[in-house]
C-alpha positions in Angstrom: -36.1 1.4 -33.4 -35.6 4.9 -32.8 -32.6 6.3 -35.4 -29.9 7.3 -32.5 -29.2 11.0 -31.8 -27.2 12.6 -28.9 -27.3 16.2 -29.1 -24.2 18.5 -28.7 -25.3 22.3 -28.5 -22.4 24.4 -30.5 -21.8 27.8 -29.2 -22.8 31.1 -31.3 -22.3 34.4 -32.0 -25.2 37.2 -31.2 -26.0 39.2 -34.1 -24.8 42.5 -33.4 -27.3 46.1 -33.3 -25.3 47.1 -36.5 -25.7 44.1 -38.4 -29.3 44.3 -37.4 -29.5 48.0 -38.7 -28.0 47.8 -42.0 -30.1 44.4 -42.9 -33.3 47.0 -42.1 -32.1 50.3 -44.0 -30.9 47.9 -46.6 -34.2 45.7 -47.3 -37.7 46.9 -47.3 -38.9 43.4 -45.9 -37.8 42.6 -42.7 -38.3 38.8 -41.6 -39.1 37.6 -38.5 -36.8 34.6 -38.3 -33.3 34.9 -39.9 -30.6 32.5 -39.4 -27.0 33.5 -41.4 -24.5 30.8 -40.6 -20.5 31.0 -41.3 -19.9 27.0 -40.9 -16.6 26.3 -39.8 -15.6 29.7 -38.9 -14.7 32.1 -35.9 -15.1 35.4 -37.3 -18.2 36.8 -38.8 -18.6 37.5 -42.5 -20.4 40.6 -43.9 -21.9 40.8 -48.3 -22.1 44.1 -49.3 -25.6 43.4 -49.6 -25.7 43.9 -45.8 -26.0 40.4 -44.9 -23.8 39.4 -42.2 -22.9 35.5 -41.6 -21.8 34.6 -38.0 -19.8 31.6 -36.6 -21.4 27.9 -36.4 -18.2 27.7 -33.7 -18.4 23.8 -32.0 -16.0 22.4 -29.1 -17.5 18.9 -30.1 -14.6 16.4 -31.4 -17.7 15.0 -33.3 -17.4 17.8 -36.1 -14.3 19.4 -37.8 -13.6 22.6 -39.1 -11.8 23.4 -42.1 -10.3 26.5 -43.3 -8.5 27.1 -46.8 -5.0 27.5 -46.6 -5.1 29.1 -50.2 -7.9 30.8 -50.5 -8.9 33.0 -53.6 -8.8 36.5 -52.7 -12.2 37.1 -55.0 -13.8 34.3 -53.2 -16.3 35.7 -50.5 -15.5 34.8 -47.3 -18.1 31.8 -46.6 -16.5 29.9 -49.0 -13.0 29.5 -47.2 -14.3 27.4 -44.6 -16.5 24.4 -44.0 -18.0 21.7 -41.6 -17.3 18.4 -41.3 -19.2 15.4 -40.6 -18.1 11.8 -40.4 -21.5 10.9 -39.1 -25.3 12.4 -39.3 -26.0 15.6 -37.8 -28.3 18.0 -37.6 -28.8 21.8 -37.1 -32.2 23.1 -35.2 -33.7 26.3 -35.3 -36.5 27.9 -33.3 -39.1 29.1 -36.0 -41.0 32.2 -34.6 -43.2 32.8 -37.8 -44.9 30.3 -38.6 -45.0 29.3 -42.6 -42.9 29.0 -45.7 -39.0 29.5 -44.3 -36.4 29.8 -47.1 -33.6 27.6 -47.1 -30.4 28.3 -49.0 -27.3 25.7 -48.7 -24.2 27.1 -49.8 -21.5 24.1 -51.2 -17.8 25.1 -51.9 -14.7 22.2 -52.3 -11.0 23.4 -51.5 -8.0 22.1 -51.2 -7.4 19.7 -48.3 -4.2 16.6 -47.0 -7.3 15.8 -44.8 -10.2 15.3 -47.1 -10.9 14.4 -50.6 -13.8 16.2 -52.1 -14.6 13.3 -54.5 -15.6 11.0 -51.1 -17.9 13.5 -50.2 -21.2 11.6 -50.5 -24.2 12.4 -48.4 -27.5 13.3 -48.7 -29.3 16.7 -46.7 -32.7 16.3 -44.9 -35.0 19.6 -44.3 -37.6 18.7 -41.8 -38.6 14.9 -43.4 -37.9 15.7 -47.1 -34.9 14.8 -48.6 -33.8 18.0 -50.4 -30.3 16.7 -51.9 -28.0 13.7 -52.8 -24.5 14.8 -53.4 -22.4 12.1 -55.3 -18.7 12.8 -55.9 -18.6 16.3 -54.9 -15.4 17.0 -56.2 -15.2 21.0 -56.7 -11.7 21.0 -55.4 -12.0 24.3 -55.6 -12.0 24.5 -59.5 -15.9 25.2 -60.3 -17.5 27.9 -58.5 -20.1 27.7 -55.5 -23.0 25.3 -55.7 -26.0 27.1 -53.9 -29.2 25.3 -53.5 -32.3 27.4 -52.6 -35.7 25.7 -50.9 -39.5 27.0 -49.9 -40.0 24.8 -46.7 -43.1 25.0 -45.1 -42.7 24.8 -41.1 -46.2 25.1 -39.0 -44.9 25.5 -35.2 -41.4 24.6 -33.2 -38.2 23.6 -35.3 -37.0 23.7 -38.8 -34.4 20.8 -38.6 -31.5 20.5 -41.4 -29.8 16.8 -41.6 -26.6 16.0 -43.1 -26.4 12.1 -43.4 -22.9 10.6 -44.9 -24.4 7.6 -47.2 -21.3 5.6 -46.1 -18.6 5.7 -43.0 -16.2 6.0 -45.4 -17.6 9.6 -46.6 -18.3 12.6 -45.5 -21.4 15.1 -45.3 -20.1 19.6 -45.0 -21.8 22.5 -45.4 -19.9 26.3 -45.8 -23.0 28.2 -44.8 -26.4 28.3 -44.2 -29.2 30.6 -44.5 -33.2 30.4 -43.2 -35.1 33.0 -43.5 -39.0 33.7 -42.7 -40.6 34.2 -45.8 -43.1 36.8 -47.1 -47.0 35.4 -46.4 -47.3 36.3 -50.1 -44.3 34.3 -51.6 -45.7 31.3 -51.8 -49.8 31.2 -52.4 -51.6 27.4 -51.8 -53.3 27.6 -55.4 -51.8 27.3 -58.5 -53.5 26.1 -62.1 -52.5 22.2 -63.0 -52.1 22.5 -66.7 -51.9 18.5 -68.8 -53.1 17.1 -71.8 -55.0 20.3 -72.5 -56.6 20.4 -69.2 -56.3 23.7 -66.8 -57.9 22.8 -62.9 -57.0 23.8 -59.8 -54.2 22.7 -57.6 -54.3 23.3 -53.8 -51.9 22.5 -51.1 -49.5 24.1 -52.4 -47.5 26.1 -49.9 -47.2 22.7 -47.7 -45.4 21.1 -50.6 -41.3 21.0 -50.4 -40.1 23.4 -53.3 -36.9 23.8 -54.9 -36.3 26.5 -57.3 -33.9 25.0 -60.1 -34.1 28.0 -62.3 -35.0 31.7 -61.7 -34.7 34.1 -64.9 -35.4 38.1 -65.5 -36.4 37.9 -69.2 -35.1 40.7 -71.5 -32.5 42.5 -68.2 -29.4 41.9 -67.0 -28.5 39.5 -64.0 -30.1 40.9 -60.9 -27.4 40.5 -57.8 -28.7 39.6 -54.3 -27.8 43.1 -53.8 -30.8 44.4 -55.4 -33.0 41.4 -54.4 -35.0 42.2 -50.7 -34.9 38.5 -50.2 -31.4 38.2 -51.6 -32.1 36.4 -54.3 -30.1 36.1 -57.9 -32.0 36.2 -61.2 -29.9 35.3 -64.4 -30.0 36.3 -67.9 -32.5 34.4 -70.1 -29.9 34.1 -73.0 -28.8 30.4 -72.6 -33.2 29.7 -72.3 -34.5 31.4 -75.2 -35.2 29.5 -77.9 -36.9 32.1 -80.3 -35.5 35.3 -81.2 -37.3 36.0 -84.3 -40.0 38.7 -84.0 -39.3 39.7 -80.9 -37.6 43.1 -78.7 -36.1 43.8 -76.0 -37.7 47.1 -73.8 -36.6 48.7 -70.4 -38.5 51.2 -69.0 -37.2 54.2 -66.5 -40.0 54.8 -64.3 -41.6 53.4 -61.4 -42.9 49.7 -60.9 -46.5 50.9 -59.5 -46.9 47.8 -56.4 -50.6 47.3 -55.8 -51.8 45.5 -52.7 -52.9 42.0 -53.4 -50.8 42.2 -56.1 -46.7 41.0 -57.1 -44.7 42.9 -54.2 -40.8 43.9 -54.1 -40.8 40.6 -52.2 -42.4 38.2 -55.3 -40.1 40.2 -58.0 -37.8 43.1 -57.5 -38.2 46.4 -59.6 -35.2 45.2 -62.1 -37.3 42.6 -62.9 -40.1 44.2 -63.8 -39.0 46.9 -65.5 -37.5 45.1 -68.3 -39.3 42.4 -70.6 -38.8 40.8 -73.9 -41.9 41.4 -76.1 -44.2 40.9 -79.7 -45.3 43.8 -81.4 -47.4 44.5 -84.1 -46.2 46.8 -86.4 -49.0 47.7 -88.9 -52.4 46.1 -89.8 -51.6 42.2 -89.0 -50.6 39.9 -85.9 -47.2 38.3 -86.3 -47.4 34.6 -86.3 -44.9 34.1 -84.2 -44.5 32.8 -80.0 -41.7 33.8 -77.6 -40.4 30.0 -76.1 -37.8 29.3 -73.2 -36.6 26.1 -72.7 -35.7 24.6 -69.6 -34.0 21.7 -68.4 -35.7 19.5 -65.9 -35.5 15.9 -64.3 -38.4 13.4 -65.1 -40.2 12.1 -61.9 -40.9 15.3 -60.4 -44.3 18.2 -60.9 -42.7 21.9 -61.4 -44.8 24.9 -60.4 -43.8 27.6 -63.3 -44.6 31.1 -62.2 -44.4 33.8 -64.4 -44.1 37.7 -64.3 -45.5 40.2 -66.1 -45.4 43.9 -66.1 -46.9 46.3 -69.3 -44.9 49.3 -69.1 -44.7 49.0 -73.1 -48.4 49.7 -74.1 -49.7 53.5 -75.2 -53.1 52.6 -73.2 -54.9 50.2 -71.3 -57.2 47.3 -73.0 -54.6 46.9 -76.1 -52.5 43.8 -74.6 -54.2 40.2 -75.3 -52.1 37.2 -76.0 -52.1 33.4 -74.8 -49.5 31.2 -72.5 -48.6 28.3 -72.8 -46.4 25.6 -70.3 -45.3 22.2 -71.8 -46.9 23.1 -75.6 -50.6 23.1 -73.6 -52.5 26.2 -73.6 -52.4 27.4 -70.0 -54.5 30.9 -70.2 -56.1 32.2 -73.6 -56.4 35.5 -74.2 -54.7 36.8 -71.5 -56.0 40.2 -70.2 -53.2 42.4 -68.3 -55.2 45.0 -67.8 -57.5 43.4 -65.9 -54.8 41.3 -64.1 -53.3 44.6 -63.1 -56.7 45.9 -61.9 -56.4 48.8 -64.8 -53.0 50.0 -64.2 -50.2 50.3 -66.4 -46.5 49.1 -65.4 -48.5 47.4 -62.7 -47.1 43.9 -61.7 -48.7 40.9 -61.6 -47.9 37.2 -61.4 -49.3 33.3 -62.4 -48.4 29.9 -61.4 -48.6 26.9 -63.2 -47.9 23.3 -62.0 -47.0 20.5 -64.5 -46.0 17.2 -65.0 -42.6 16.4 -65.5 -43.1 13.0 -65.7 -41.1 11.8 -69.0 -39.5 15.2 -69.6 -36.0 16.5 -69.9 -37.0 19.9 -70.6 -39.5 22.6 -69.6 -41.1 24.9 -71.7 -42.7 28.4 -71.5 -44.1 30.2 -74.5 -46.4 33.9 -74.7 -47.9 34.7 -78.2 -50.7 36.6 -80.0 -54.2 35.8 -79.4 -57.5 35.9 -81.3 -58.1 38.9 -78.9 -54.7 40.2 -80.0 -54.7 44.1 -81.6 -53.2 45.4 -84.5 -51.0 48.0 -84.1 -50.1 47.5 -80.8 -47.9 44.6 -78.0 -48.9 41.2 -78.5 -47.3 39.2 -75.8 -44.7 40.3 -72.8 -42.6 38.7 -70.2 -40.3 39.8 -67.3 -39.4 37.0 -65.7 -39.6 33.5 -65.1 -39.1 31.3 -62.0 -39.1 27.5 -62.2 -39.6 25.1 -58.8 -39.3 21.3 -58.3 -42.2 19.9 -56.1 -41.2 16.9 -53.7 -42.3 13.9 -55.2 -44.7 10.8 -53.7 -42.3 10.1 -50.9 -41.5 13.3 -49.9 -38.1 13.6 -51.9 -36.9 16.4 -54.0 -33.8 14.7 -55.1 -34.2 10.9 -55.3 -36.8 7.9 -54.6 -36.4 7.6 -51.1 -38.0 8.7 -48.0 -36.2 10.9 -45.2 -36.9 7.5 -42.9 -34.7 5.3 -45.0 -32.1 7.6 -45.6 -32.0 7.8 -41.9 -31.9 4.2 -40.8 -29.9 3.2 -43.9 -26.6 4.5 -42.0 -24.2 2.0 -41.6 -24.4 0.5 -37.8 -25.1 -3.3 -37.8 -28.6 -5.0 -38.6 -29.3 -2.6 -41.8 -30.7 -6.0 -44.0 -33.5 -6.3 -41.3 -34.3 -2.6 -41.3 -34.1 -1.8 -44.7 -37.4 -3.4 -45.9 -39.0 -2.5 -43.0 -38.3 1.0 -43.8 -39.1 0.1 -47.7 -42.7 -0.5 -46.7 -42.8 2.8 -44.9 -42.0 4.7 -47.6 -44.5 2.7 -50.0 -47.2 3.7 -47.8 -46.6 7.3 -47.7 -46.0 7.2 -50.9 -49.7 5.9 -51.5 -51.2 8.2 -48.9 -49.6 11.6 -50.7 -51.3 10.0 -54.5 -54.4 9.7 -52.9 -54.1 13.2 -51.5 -53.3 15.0 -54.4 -55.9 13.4 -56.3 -58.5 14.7 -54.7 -57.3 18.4 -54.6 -57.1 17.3 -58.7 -61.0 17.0 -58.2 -61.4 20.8 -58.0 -63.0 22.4 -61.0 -61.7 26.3 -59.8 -59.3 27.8 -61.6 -56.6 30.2 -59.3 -54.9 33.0 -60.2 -51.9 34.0 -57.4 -52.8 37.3 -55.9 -54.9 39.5 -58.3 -54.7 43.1 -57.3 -57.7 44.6 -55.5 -56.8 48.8 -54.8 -54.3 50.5 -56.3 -52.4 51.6 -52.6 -48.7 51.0 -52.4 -47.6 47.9 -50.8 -46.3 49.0 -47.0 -42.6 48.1 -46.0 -43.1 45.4 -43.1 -40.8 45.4 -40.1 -39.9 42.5 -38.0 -37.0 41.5 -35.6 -33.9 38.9 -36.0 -34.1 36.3 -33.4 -30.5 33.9 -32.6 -31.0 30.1 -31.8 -29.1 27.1 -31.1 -27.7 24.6 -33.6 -27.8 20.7 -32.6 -25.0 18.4 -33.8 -25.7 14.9 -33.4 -24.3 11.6 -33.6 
């Protein structure tokens, strides 16, 4: 039986030419799709870092919209109203590029007679993966924003976004939303599977759900969405590092040199790259001695760990050797920047690594000196980090069960028969994705993420904003 939907089209707001214009003069990637929804509102709402968030505005009775009576006057605007669902709904939007869409969420309690944030239990659906399972919300306006960020790969038609109460006694809301065509070079299908000493290849990557849990610029300051061309924020690595010994911190003051086929603005921004945390030798020996992050992480799940480098700090070219390591294994030996950065200083290039995270509560990422390592010269450097849950068997990012059960697990009579009906289901998809990866796991080739081929700058790309409408259903 078909879970039951009737669709209720909510009225928006065009984008106006203005908005359009600063998000171009602004950003040097322009996407093809972008979708900036102010849920519960009926004005729009502008960032200063030009994006510009319109009205989710509904006549359904289905739906209710809050506003903050007492908002904080630091608070930006998205956060002082919300949507309300009693019951499942779901937003649609027509996807005119095809590939990986980001999806941001933006989550903010407030005070309300009408609603208590601690009933707020529901779960979020991105086109058939579960993506999050919210339990006791209960901000209540206290604790800052919760914003969770996803790489959702959408081949033609829709990109659907489900809010499901788990009970009729809760509720499911959103503040705002955000989908956004992503670069072709964001996400690339091959990574390097590194266990138990082993390095192969990994494909069928970009069609996996990804949620980025951590996203760090090593050695700078916090980048703002401000100075991100995809709008993203990148924290200090303070609270991560778990070495300090033997190693610097370096900025550097001229330009990030952008190679096609290499790191864009769009994989890492210039504030990024032009600061690092590095090892360097200071007369005739290597220093015994590694640079390690830590990372928390949630057992159950693979991560893909990509991460950023960018010698600005060497005198000359063929001086920088050192290994990497993910999870204590040796991931690259002797790694080469030069070479990576096709014989360019302050070049940038990137690597991605997916893991196990099986029986961990903690992910870790370490550079050191090689065998190849010089004398004399930098023996390991980082920029920046990035850290992304993969979906696991059953297409979940945040739980053990399938989209399908969620969805026919709301309360409406008959649920014991369906249930492990639905059970079944997700047993068998869960088999059919096992089988699947392992026999990508079969594949000797090892993949570096786009190696730079030609040292010509990477182009600005241009696209246009397109509007669609959002579905509530019942």
């Amino acid at each position: 039986m078909a879970f039951p939907y009737t669709n209720l089209t909510l009225f928006l707001s065009l984008l106006s030419l203005s908005t359009l214009s600063l998000a171009l003069s602004l950003s040097a990637f322009s996407p093809v799709d972008i979708y900036l929804f102010d849920c519960g509102s009926t004005v729009d709402s502008t960032f200063d870092d030009g994006r510009r968030f319109v009205p989710d505005s509904s006549t359904s009775a289905r739906s209710v919209s809050l506003r903050n009576q007492n908002p904080n006057p630091n608070s930006p605007q998205i956060y002082q109203t919300a949507r309300v669902f009693r019951r499942p709904s779901k937003y649609e939007f027509q996807i005119h590029d095809p590939g990986t869409q980001m999806v941001r969420l933006h989550f903010q309690g407030f005070n309300s007679c009408n609603f208590d944030w601690n009933s707020a239990q529901f779960q979020v659906l991105v086109n058939g993966f579960v993506v999050l399972k919210v339990n006791n919300f209960g901000f209540g306006g206290v604790l800052g924003p919760m914003i969770k960020e996803y790489l959702i790969w959408v081949g033609t038609g829709k990109l659907v976004i489900r809010f499901v109460p788990d009970k009729k006694s809760s509720f499911a809301f959103v503040n705002a939303i955000e989908v956004v065509s992503a670069p072709k070079d964001l996400v690339a299908d091959t990574a390097m599977y590194v266990s138990d000493g082993k390095v192969v290849g990994f494909d069928g990557l970009a069609k996996q759900a990804l949620q980025v849990v951590h996203r760090v610029n090593v050695g700078g300051h916090k980048v703002t969405p401000f100075n991100d061309s995809l709008w993203r924020t990148w924290i200090t690595d303070e609270e991560f590092f778990d070495s300090g010994f033997g190693s610097e911190r370096v900025y550097f003051g001229g330009r990030i040199k952008y190679q096609d086929g290499g790191a864009s603005r769009e994989v890492g921004p210039d504030n990024v790259y032009n600061s690092a945390r590095l090892i360097r030798s200071t007369n005739a020996s290597i220093p015994n001695v590694n640079m390690t992050w830590v990372f928390p992480a949630v057992g159950g799940y693979k991560y893909l760990v990509r991460m950023h480098f960018c010698d600005f700090a060497s005198t000359s070219l063929g001086l920088l050797y050192f290994n990497v390591y993910v999870n204590g294994n040796l991931a690259y030996e002797d790694l080469d920047l030069s070479k990576a950065a096709n014989y360019m200083l302050a070049s940038p290039f990137y690597a991605d690594f997916v893991v196990d995270g099986d029986d961990l509560d903690s992910l870790t990422v370490s550079v050191g000196p090689s065998n190849a390592s010089v004398p004399y010269a930098i023996d390991g450097i980082l920029n920046g980090i990035e850290i992304m849950k993969l979906n696991n068997s059953v297409g979940s990012l945040d739980g053990e069960h399938c989209a399908e059960w969620v969805l026919r697990s709301w309360p409406r009579g008959h649920v014991s028969l369906l249930v492990p009906l639905v059970a079944a289901a997700c047993v068998l998809l869960s088999l059919s994705m096992v089988t699947r990866r392992r026999i990508m796991r079969k594949k000797e080739s090892v993949a570096w993420t786009k190696l730079p081929v030609d040292v010509s700058e990477v182009n600005a790309k241009h696209g246009n904003i397109h509007q669609s409408d959002i579905l509530e259903s019942t």
